[in-house]
KOLMIMAR-904259 format. One line per 10 residues: their letters; for each residue x, y, z of C-alpha. Coordinates in steps of 0.05 Angstrom, whole numbers, plus 5000, padded with zeros to 4 digits. Layout:
BEGIN
a	X:Y:Z | ...
END
This chain:
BEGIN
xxxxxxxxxx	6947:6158:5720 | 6930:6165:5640 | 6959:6227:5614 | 6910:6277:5584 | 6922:6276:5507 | 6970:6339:5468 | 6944:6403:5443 | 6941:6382:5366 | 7008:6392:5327 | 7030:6362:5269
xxxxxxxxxx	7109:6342:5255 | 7133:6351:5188 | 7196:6308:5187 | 7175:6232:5212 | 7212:6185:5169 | 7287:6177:5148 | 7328:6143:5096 | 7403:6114:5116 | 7457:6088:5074 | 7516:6064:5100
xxxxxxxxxx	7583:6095:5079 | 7658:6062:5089 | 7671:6022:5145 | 7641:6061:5210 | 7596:6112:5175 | 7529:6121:5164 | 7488:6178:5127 | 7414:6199:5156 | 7365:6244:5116 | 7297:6268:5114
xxxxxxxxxx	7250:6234:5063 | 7218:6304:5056 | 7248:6355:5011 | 7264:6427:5023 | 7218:6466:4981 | 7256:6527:4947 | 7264:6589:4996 | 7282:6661:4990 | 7342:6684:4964 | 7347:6735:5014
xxxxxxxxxx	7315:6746:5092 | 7306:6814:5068 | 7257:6799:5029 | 7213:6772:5072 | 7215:6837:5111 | 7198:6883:5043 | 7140:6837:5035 | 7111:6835:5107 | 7121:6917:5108 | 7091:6918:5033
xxxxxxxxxx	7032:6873:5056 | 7016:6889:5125 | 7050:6950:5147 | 7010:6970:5209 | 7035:6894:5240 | 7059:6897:5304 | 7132:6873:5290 | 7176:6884:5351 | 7159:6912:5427 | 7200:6932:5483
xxxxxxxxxx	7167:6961:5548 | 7196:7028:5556 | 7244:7043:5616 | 7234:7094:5676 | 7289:7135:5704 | 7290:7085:5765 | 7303:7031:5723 | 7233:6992:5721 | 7194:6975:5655 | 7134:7024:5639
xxxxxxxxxx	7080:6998:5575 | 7095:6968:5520 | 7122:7005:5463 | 7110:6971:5389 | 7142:6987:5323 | 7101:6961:5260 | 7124:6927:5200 | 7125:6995:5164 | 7159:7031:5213 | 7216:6980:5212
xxxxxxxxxx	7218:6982:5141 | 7230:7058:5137 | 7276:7064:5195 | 7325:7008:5168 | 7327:7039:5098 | 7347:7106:5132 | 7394:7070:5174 | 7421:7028:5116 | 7436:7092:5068 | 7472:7122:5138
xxxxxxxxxx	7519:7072:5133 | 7531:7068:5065 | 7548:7138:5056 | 7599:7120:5118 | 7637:7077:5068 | 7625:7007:5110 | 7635:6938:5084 | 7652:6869:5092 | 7723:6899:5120 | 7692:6946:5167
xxxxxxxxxx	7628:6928:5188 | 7582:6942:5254 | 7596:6914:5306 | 7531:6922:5364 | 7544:6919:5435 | 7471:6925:5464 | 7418:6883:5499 | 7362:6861:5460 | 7321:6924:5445 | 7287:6967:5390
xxxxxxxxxx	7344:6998:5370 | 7381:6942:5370 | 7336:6915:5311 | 7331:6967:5277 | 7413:6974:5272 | 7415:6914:5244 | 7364:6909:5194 | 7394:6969:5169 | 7458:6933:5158 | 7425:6881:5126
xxxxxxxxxx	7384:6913:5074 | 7456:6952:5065 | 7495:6888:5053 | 7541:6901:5112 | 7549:6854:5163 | 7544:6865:5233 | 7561:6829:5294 | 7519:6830:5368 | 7565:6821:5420 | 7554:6794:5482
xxxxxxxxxx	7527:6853:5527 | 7565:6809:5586 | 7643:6822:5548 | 7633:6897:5563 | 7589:6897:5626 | 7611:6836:5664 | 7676:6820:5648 | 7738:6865:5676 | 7789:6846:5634 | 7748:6862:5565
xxxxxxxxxx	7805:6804:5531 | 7738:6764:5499 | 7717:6839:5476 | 7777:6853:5448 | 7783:6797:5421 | 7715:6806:5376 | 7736:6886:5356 | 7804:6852:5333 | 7779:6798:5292 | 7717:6838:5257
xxxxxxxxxx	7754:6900:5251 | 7691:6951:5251 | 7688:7007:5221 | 7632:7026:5268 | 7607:7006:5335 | 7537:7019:5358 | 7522:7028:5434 | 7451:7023:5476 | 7477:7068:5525 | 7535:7099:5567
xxxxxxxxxx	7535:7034:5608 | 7585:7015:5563 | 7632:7078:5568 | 7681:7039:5610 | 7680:6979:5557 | 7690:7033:5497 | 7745:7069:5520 | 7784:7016:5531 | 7776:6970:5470 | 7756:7015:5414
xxxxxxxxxx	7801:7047:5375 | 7791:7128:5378 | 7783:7127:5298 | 7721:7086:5305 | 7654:7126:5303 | 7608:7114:5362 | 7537:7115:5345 | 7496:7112:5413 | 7416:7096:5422 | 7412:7140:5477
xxxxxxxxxx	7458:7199:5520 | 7524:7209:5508 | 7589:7196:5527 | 7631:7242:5562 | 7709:7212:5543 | 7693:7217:5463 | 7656:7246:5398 | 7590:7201:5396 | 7535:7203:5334 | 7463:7197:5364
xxxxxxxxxx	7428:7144:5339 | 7367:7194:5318 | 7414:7223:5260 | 7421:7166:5225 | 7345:7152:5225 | 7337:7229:5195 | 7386:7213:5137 | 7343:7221:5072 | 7346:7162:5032 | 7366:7155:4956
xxxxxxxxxx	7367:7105:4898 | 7426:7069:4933 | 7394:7040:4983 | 7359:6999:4929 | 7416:6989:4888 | 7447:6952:4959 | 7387:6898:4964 | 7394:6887:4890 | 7469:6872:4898 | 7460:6828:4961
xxxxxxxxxx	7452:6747:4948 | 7452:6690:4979 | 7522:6685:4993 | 7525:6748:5025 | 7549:6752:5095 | 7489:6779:5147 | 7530:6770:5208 | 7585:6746:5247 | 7565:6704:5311 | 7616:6686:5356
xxxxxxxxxx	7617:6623:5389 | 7621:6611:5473 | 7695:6597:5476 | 7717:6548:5528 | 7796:6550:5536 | 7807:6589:5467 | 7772:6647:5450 | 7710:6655:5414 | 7711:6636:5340 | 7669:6688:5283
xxxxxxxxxx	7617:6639:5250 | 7596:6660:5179 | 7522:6674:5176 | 7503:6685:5104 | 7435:6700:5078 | 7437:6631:5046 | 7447:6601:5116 | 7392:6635:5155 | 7341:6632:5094 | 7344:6554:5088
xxxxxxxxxx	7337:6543:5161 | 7276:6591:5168 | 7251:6545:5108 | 7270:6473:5157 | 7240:6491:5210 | 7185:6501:5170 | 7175:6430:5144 | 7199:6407:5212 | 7151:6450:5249 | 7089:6469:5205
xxxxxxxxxx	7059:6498:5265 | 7100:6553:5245 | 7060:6572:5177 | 6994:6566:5204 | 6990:6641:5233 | 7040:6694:5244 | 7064:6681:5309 | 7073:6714:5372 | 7132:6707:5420 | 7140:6727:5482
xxxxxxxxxx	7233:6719:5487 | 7293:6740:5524 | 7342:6687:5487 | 7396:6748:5473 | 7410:6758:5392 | 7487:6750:5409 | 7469:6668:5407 | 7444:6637:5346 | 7385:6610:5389 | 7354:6682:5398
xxxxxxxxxx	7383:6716:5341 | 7380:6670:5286 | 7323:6617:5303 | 7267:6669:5334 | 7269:6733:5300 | 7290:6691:5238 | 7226:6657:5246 | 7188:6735:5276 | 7214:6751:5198 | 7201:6697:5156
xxxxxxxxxx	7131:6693:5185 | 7111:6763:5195 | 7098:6747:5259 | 7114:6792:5328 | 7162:6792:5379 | 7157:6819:5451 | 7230:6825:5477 | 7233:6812:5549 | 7273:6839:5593 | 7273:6784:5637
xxxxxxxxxx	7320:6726:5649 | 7319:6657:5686 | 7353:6692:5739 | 7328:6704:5814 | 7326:6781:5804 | 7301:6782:5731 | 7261:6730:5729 | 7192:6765:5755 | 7196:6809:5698 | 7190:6752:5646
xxxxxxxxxx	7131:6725:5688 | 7093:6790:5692 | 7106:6793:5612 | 7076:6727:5607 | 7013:6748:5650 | 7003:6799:5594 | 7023:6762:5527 | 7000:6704:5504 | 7055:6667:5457 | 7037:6615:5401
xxxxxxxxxx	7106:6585:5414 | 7150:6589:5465 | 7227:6590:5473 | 7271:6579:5535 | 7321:6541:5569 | 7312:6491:5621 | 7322:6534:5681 | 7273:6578:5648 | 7226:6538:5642 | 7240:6503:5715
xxxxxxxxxx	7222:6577:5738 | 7163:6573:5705 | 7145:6504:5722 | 7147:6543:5801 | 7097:6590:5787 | 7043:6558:5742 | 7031:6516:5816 | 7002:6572:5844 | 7001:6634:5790 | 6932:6632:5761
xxxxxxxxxx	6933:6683:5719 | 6999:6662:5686 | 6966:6593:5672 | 6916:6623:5644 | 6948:6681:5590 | 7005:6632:5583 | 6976:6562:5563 | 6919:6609:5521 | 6941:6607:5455 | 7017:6569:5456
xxxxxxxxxx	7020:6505:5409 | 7092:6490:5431 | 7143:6498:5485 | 7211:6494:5456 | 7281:6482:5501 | 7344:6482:5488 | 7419:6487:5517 | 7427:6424:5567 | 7378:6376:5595 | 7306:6387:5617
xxxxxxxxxx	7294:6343:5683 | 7244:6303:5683 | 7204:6332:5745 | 7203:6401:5711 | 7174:6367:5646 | 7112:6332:5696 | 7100:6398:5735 | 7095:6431:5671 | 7046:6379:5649 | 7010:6385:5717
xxxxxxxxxx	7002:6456:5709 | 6976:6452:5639 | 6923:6395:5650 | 6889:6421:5707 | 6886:6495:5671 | 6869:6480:5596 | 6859:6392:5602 | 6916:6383:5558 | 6986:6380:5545 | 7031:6427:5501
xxxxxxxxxx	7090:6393:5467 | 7146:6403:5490 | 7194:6409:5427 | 7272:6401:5421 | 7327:6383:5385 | 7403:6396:5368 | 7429:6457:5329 | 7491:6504:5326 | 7517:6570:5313 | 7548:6531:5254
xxxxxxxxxx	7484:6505:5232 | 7441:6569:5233 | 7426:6532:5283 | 7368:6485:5267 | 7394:6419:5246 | 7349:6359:5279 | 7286:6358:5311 | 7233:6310:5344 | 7181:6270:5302 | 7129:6261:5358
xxxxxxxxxx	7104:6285:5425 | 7120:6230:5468 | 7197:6257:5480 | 7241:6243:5534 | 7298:6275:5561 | 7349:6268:5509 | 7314:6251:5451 | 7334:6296:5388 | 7296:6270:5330 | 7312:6268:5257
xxxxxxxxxx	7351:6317:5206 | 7321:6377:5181 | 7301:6373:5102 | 7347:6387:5060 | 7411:6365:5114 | 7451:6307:5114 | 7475:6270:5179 | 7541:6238:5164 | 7547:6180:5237 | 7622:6161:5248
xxxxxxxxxx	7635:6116:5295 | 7696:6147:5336 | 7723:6109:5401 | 7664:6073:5416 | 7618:6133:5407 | 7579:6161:5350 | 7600:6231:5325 | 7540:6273:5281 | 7568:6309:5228 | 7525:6364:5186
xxxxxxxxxx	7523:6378:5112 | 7469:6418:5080 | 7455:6497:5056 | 7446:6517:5124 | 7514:6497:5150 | 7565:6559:5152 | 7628:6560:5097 | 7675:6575:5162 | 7703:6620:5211 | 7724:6690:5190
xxxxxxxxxx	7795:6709:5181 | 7810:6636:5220 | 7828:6588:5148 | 7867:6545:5196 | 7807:6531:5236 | 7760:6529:5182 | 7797:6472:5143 | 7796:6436:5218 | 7730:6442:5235 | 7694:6401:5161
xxxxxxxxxx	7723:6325:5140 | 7754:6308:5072 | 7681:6299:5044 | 7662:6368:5069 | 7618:6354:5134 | 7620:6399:5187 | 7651:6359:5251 | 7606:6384:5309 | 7640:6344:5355 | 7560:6320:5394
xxxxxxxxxx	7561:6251:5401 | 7483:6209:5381 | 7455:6148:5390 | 7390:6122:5369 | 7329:6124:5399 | 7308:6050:5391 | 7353:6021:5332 | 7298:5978:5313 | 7263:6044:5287 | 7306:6099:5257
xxxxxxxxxx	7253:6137:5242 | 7248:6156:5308 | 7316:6187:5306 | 7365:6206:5350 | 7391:6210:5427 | 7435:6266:5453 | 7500:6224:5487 | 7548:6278:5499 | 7603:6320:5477 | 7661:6277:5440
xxxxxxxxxx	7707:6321:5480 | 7687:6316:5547 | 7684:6244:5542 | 7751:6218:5587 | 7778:6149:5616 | 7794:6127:5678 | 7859:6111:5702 | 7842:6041:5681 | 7826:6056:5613 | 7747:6046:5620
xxxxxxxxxx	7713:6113:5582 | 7666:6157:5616 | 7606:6189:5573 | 7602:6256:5609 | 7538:6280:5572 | 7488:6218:5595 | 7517:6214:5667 | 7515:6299:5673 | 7442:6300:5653 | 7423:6241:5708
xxxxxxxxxx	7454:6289:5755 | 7416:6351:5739 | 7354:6299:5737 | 7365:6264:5804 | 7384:6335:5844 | 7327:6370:5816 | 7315:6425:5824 | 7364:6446:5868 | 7427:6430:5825 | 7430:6479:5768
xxxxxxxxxx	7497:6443:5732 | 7538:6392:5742 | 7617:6381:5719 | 7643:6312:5720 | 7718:6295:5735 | 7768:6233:5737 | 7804:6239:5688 | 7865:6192:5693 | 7848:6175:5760 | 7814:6111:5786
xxxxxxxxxx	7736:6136:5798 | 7685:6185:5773 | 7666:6254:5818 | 7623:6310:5806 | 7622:6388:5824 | 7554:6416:5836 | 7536:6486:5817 | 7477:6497:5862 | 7405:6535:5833 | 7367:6585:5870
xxxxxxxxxx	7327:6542:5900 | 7378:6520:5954 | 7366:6573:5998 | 7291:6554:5999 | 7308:6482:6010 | 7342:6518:6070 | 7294:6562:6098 | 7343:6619:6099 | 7333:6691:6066 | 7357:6702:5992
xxxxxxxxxx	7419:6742:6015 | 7452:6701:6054 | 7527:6680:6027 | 7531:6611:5994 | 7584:6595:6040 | 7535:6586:6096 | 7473:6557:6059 | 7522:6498:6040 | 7546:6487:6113 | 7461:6487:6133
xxxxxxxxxx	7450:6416:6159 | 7386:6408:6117 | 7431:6430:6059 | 7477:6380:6078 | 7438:6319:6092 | 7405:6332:6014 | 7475:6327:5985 | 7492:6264:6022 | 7425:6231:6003 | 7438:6257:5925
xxxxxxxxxx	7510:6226:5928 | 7482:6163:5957 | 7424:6155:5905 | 7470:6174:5844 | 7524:6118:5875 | 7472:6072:5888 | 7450:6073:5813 | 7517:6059:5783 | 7530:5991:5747 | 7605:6006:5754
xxxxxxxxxx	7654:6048:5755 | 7655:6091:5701 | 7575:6109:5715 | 7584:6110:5786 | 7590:6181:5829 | 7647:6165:5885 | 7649:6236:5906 | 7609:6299:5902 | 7636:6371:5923 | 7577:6433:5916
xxxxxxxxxx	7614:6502:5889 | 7606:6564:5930 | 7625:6608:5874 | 7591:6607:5800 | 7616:6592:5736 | 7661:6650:5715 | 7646:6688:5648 | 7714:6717:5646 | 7737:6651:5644 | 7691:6623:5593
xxxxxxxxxx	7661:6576:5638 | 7591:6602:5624 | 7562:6640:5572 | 7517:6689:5578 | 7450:6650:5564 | 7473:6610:5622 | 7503:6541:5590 | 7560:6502:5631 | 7628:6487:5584 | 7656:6431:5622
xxxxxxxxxx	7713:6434:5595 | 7732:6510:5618 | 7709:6490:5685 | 7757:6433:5688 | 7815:6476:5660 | 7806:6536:5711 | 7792:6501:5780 | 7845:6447:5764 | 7867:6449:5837 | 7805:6444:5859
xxxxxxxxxx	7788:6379:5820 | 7859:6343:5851 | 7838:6366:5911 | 7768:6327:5906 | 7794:6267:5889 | 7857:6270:5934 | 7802:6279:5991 | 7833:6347:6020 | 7777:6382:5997 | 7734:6417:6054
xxxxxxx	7651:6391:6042 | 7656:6334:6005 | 7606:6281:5997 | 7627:6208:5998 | 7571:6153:5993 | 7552:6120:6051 | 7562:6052:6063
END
């Protein structure tokens, strides 16, 4: 059946130039140019506040004492503006710098924003840290870790959720500014008496002094084995990529636009790329308090029955959710598909049957199809670095450098490393030297260690293919290497959508197996009620008889053995974010995974593990 045609959107970045370099090495750019961009992303906000102050800017639905979501709540471009100068001469008169800056342990929320746009028309950096290292995890080691390497010489709080967290990682010296309540172990400052502080001449004096080289933020990276590393985020850095994207995507510049996002603004993704963009754009951001989770996930549809986004962020299991509900949720179809001139993902693969439903969905409610944007991009990077250059993606495809950034290819062990050069990329990891000087090449690229291929090598300017993480790629026992990234995402595609994640193993031994995280929508596969333990959906015959088929199809398709799934196990219990085998927007690190359940991999391919799947004959 023909396709109905894309909603109209043009792509700024469709051609590339490439030179070849020594032996093994080839350099990719943009034929567009960057066009100059502000010095500093504060002053994009002073002009959206001069120019249209009664914007809506940010909005939050409020919260009832039971915990539910009330109306909306909106703060205006002027509003902003005034809160984070009174904020911003607060913690100036506190004395705060580069040394001791803020360090934010909140969801995203108002006064989450507001905290750190003050800091940033201030000069002082701040750092969001993942709610989940104070509310999740037991141990607080990743939390500690963050305090110890940042050294604050304040720490905001939402609320005394995170009383536990605070009394055992921060140091009694610190000052505790809270957004709301109190805490009953220490001394807290209420977040409503740094908004009263009158403001003087300094605050202006601070903008004047900040540059492009000054540091916004630090943004910790998911850790796998190690612990998290502090990326530099200068104003350089996030000002450049708000100005790529905008050549890439000139969608962007048509009208202010409107999202509708939970991507938290601990991850580059969230905090960086959309309210960068909410920013640079004068545009307005809904925050949702919703999540591609079986409990949260309602909330971000009824958000999206209410709001109609011009683009739209999420990640794949997101958007699988979504995908769900469009079959039967009219009035979703209809306030979602409205106005939106992109979906964008991002994080791991996007199956293939998600991508049609989504299509279904759209041409039966508006007769035509929304691209479906992507790309690859870091916390180094700011994080844009390459996107598509036409509609007609696939899963995998990537696309072409940003303006203004360099690819350097280097051909490493029979696979094809990307590394990034460009303003956007970060000058290193705070207080880490050692790291720093490890992570760029002797001609300064930063080493992401992603491994590309191209699209059709007959046509560079179509770009790029995603093919895996250099470092999860492993041999076999007889030397034969296994791309983890391609055969992980056929996986994800071929269980769909009942396999959320998928970990491959064998290394050193003599075939390739795989360990399943299952999605949500196992137990409907089973019939059985959302409560029931994991333990016993997996030992549900119909449960059973899918994994077998899935291990027979995926065995079936190999061409030999290092593509070829001899054994399958499904994991009662989920990725661990103590462990660093998840972060908190819900992306797999193989290589944590691996590293923790050891035994459990030698016990899969030894064949004394209880469940497994072998192909059938």
């Amino acid at each position: 059946m023909e396709r109905a045609p894309f909603r109209p959107m043009n792509f700024g970045v469709t051609r590339v130039q490439v030179r070849d370099g020594a032996a093994g090495v080839r350099y990719v750019q943009a034929e567009a140019s960057l066009p100059d961009y502000p010095t500093r992303l504060t002053d994009r906000f002073a002009h959206w506040a001069a120019v249209a102050p009664s914007r809506p800017f940010l909005a939050r639905r409020t919260r009832r004492p039971d915990g539910t979501t009330g109306d909306w709540r909106p703060i205006d471009y002027g509003e902003a503006w005034l809160a984070a100068r009174a904020i911003a001469q607060a913690l100036l008169d506190r004395g705060l710098s580069v040394e001791r800056p803020v360090a934010i342990l909140s969801e995203n929320s108002l006064e989450h924003a507001l905290m750190s746009l003050g800091c940033m028309l201030a000069g002082i950096p701040f750092t969001p840290v993942s709610p989940a290292y104070a509310l999740v995890s037991r141990d607080f080691e990743k939390l500690r870790h963050v305090l110890a390497v940042t050294t604050p010489g304040l720490v905001f709080a939402a609320d005394a959720r995170y009383e536990s967290a605070l009394r055992a990682t921060v140091d009694p010296g610190t000052e505790l500014v809270m957004g709301e309540g109190r805490l009953d172990s220490r001394d807290t400052t209420p977040l409503a008496a740094l908004l009263q502080t009158p403001v003087t001449p300094e605050v202006d004096q601070a903008i004047a002094a900040t540059g492009p080289d000054t540091i916004v933020k630090f943004l910790f990276t998911s850790g796998s084995t190690k612990l998290p590393k502090a990326v530099i985020n200068t104003q350089k850095m996030w000002c450049a990529n708000q100005q790529q994207m905008v050549v890439s995507m000139p969608v962007l510049a048509e009208a202010p636009p409107v999202l509708v996002d939970w991507l938290p603004w601990n991850h580059t993704f969230g905090g960086n790329h959309n309210v960068g963009m909410v920013i640079f754009h004068g545009g307005t951001l809904y925050i949702d308090d919703g999540k591609p989770t079986p409990a949260l996930m309602g909330e971000t549809l009824r958000n999206l029955r209410e709001i109609s986004p011009t683009v739209y962020f999420n990640v794949p299991t997101g958007f699988e959710a979504i995908a769900r509900a469009m079959q039967t949720d009219d009035a979703l179809r209809r306030t979602l598909l409205a106005k939106v001139r992109m979906f964008f993902y991002s994080g791991a693969a996007l199956a293939q049957p998600i991508w049609d439903s989504l299509w279904d969905a759209q041409e039966r409610e508006v007769g035509e199809r929304i691209v479906m944007g992507t790309g690859l991009g870091m916390t180094e990077s700011a994080p844009f670095a390459v996107f598509i250059t036409n509609p007609e993606v696939r899963a995998g495809d990537i696309g072409v450098p940003a303006a203004g950034l360099v690819l350097k290819l280097v051909d490493i062990d029979g696979k094809t490393e990307v590394r990034y050069g460009g303003p956007n990329i970060t000058p290193g990891y705070w207080r880490a030297p050692d790291q720093t000087a490890e992570a760029f090449d002797e001609e300064g690229f930063f080493r992401t260690g992603d491994a590309v291929r191209w699209i059709d090598p007959s046509n560079l300017h179509l770009g790029l293919r995603f093919d895996g993480r250099i470092a999860e790629d492993f041999k076999l026992a007889t030397g034969t290497f296994v791309s983890v990234g391609p055969l992980r995402a056929r996986i994800i595609a071929a269980g769909a959508p009942t396999v959320q994640d998928a970990v491959i193993t064998g290394l050193n031994r003599h075939e390739v197996g795989a360990m399943i995280f299952p999605s949500p929508a196992l137990r409907s596969l089973a019939g059985v009620s959302p409560d029931m333990p994991m333990a016993e959906v997996l030992a549900h015959p119909r449960v059973r008889e899918h994994f077998q088929s899935l291990v027979d199809s995926l065995s079936a398709q190999g061409t030999g053995s290092a593509n070829r799934i001899a054994r399958l196990s499904v994991l009662e219990q989920p990725p661990s974010l103590d462990l660093g085998e998840v972060t908190d927007k819900g992306s797999i690190n193989q290589r944590a995974v691996l590293h923790h359940r050891a035994a459990m991999v030698d016990a899969l391919h030894a064949g004394s593990l209880p469940g497994v799947f072998l192909p059938r004959p």
